[in-house]
C-alpha positions as CSV (number, residue, x, y, z in Angstrom):
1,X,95.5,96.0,66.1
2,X,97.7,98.4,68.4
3,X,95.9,100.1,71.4
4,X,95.2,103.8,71.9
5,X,98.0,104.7,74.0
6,X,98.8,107.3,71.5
7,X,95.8,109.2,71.3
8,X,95.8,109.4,75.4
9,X,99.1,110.6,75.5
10,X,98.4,112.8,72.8
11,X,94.8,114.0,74.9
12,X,96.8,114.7,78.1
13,X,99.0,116.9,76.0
14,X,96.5,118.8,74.2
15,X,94.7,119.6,77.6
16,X,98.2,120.7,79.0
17,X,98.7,122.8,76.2
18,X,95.2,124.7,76.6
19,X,96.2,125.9,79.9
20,X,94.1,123.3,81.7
21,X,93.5,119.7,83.2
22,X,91.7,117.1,81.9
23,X,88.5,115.6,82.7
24,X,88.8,112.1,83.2
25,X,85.2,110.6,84.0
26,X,84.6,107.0,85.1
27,X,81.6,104.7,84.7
28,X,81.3,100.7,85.3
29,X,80.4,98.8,82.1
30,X,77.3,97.2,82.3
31,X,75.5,99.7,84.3
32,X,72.3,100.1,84.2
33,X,72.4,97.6,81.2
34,X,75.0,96.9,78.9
35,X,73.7,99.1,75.8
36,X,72.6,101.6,78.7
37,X,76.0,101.9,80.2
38,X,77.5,102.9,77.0
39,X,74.8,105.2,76.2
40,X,75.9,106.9,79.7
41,X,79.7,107.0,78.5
42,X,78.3,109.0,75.4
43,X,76.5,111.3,77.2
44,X,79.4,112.4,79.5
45,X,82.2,112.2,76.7
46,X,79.1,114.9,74.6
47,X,79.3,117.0,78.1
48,X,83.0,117.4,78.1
49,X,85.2,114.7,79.3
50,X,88.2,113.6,77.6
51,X,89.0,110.2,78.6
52,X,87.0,107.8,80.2
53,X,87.6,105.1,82.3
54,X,85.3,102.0,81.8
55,X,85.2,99.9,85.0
56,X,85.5,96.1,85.1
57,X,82.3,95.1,87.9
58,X,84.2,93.1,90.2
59,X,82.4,91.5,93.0
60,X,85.2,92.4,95.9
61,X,85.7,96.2,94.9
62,X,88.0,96.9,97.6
63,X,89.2,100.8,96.7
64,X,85.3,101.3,95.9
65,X,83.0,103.1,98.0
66,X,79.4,102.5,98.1
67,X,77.9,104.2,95.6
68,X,80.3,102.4,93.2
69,X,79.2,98.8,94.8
70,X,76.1,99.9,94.1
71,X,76.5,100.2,90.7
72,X,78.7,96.9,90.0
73,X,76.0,94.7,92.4
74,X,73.6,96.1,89.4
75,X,76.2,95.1,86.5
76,X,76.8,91.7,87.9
77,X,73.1,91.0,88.4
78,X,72.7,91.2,85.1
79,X,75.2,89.1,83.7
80,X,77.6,91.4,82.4
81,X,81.0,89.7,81.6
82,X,84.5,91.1,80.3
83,X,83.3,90.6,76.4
84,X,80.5,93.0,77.5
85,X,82.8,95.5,78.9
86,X,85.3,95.0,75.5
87,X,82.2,95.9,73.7
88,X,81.3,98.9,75.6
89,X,85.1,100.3,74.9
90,X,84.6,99.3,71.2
91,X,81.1,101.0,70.9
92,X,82.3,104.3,72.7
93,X,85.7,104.5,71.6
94,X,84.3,104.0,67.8
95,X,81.4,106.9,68.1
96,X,83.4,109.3,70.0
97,X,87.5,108.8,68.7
98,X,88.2,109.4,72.1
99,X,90.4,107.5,74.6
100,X,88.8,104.9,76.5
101,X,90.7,102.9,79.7
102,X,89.7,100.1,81.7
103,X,89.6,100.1,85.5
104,X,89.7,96.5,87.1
105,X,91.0,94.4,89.6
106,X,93.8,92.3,89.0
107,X,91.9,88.6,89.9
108,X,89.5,89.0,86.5
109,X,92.5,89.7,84.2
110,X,94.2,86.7,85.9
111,X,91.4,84.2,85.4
112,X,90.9,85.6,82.0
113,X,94.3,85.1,80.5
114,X,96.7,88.7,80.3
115,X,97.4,88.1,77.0
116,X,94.2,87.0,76.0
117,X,92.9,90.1,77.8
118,X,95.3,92.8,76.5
119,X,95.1,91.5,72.5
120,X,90.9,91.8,73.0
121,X,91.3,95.3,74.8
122,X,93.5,96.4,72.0
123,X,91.6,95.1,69.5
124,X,88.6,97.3,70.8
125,X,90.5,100.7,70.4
126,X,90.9,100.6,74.1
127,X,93.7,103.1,75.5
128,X,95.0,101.2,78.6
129,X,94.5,99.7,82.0
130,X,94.2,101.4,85.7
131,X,94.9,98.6,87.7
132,X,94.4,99.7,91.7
133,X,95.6,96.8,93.2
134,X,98.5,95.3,90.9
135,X,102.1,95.6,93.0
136,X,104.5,97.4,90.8
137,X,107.1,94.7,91.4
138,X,104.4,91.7,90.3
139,X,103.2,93.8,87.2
140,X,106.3,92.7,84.5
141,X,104.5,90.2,82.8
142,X,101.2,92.9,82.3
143,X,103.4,95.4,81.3
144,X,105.0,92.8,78.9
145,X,101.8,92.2,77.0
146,X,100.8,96.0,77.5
147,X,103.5,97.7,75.7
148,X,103.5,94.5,73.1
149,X,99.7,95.9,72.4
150,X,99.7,99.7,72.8
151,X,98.3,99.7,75.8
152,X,98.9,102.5,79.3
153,X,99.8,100.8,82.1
154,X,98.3,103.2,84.7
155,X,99.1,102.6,89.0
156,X,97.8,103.7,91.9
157,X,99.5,106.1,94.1
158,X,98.5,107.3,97.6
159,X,99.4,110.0,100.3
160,X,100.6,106.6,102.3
161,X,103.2,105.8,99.3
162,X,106.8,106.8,100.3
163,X,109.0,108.5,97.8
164,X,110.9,105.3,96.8
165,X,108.2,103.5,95.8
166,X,106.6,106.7,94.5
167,X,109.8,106.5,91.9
168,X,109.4,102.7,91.4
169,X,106.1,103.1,90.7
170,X,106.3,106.0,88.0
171,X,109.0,104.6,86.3
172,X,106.7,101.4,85.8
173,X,103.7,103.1,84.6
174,X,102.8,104.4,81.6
175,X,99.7,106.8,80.0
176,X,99.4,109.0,83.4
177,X,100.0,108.1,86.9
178,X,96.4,107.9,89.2
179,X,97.1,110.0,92.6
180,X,94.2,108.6,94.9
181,X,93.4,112.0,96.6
182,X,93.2,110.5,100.7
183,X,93.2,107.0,101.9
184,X,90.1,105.4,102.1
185,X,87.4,103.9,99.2
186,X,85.9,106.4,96.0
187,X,82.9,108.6,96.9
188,X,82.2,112.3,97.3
189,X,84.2,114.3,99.7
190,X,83.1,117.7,100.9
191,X,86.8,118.7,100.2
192,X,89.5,117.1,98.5
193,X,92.3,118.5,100.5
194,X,96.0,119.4,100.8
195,X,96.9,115.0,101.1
196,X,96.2,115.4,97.2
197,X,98.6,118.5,96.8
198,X,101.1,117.3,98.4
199,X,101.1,114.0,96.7
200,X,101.1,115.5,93.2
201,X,104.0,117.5,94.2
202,X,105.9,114.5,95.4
203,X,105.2,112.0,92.6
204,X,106.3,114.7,90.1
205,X,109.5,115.4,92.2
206,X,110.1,111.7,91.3
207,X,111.2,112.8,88.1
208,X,108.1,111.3,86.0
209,X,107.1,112.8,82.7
210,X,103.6,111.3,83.1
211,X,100.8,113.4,83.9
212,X,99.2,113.1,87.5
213,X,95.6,112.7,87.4
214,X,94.1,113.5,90.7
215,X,90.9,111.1,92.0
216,X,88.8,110.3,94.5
217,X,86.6,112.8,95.9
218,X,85.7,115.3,93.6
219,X,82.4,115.5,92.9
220,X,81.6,119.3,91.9
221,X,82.6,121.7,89.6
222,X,84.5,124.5,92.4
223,X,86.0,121.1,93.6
224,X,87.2,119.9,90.1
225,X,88.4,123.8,89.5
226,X,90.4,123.2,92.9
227,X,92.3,119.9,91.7
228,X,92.6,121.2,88.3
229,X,94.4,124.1,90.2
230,X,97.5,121.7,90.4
231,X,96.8,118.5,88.8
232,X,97.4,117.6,85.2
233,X,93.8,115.7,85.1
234,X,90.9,115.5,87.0
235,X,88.9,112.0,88.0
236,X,85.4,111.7,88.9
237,X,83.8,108.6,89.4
238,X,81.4,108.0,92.3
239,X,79.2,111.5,91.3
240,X,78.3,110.4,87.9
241,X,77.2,106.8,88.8
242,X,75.2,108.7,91.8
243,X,73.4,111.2,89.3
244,X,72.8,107.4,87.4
245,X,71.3,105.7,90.3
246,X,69.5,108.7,91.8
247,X,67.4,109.3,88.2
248,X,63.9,109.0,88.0
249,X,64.3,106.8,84.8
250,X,67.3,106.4,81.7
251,X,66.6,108.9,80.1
252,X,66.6,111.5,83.0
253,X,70.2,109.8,84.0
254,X,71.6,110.5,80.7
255,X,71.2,114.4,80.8
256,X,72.5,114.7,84.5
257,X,75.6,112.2,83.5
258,X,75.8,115.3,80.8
259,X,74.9,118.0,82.6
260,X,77.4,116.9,85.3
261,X,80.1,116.2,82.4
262,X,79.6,119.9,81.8
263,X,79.9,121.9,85.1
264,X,83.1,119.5,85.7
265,X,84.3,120.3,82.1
266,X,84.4,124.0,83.1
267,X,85.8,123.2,86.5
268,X,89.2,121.8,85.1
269,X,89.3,124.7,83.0
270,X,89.6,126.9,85.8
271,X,85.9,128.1,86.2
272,X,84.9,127.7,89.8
């Protein structure tokens, strides 16, 4: 079976063409449970989001803030492992149609096997990889077994980045390119910033037909209407696993992962 790099290529585009960004949520697989987490990616693809990005837990999660570790510490506790996170894109990506990406590390794909890892992820309707800490220039033999399967390839940028590796790195990637919004882990930000404008300017300057998708930081909807303001997609992370772990009880999570999916689906469409 042939990943779903298609249909998120073919999401971006639609978003673009309504005059607007696109909401790109994130929640770790496995959290609070395993059948809970994907009841949670539900909830916020019903709010409004158009991709998701499934993360991998990964006991060293050095671009994640606290709120995130959180979250993992909780996923790892209970056992999850990388079939359970291939389920939890299979299950989502089947109820919903909608394009589903995994966020990991580089060490669990390693130990797993890349091409053992990128056949499964296909195989689950899975649309790609973001992989924060994989050097463009050590990536070849992913990106071999990526584009054998159908799968985005998507890097990291950062304000640090310097044009020449900006225009190394979007000619390697594939899907959309991530533009981490400052330097530092995920969490909430009381302002996203100029760093992020810039940087979107200056990876699309690289020549890149991929969409930039701005993350880290936003956590609101006048803060999502900002990015959206000059980014081709908007990522939020860290607030939805907060409204998780600051719920009363599962179900109470669910409608503020929802409610949340909601005010940031009218941010990115311009409504601050």
């Amino acid at each position: 079976m042939t990943g779903n790099i298609q249909l998120l290529t073919d999401t971006l585009a639609r978003a673009k063409a309504e005059g607007r960004s696109a909401l790109i949520a994130y929640l770790p697989a496995g959290f609070p449970t395993v059948d809970g987490g994907i009841q949670a990616i539900n909830a916020v693809f019903e709010g409004g989001a158009d991709v998701v990005e499934v993360g991998l837990p990964h006991s060293d999660p050095v671009l994640d803030g606290p709120v995130i570790q959180t979250a993992d510490d909780i996923a790892l506790r209970g056992g999850v492992k990388i079939a359970d996170v291939m389920r939890t894109v299979r299950e989502t990506y089947e109820a919903t149609g909608k394009p589903v990406l995994v966020m990991t590390y580089w060490n669990p794909i390693d130990r797993y096997g890349v091409e053992r890892f990128t056949a499964e992820l296909a195989e689950a309707g899975g649309a790609g990889c973001i992989l924060p800490d994989l050097p463009v220039q050590e990536s070849a033999l992913w990106r071999e077994h990526a584009d054998k399967h159908g799968l985005a390839t998507v890097f990291v940028v950062a304000p640090s980045s310097k044009d020449e590796r900006l225009a190394q790195i979007t000619a390697a990637g594939s899907g959309f390119v991530y533009a981490a919004s400052l330097m530092g882990v995920t969490g909430t930000r009381e302002s996203v910033g100029a760093q992020a404008q810039n940087l979107v300017g200056r990876t699309r300057a690289t020549g890149t037909g991929l969409p930039v998708c701005v993350g880290l930081g936003v956590s609101n909807q006048a803060q999502a209407a900002e990015v959206a303001g000059f980014a081709d997609g908007v990522i939020v992370g860290s607030a939805f696993v907060k409204r998780m772990l600051d719920a009363p009880d599962h179900a109470a999570g669910l409608e503020a992962v929802r409610e949340l999916a909601e005010e940031l689906a009218k941010g990115v469409r311009g409504q601050a």
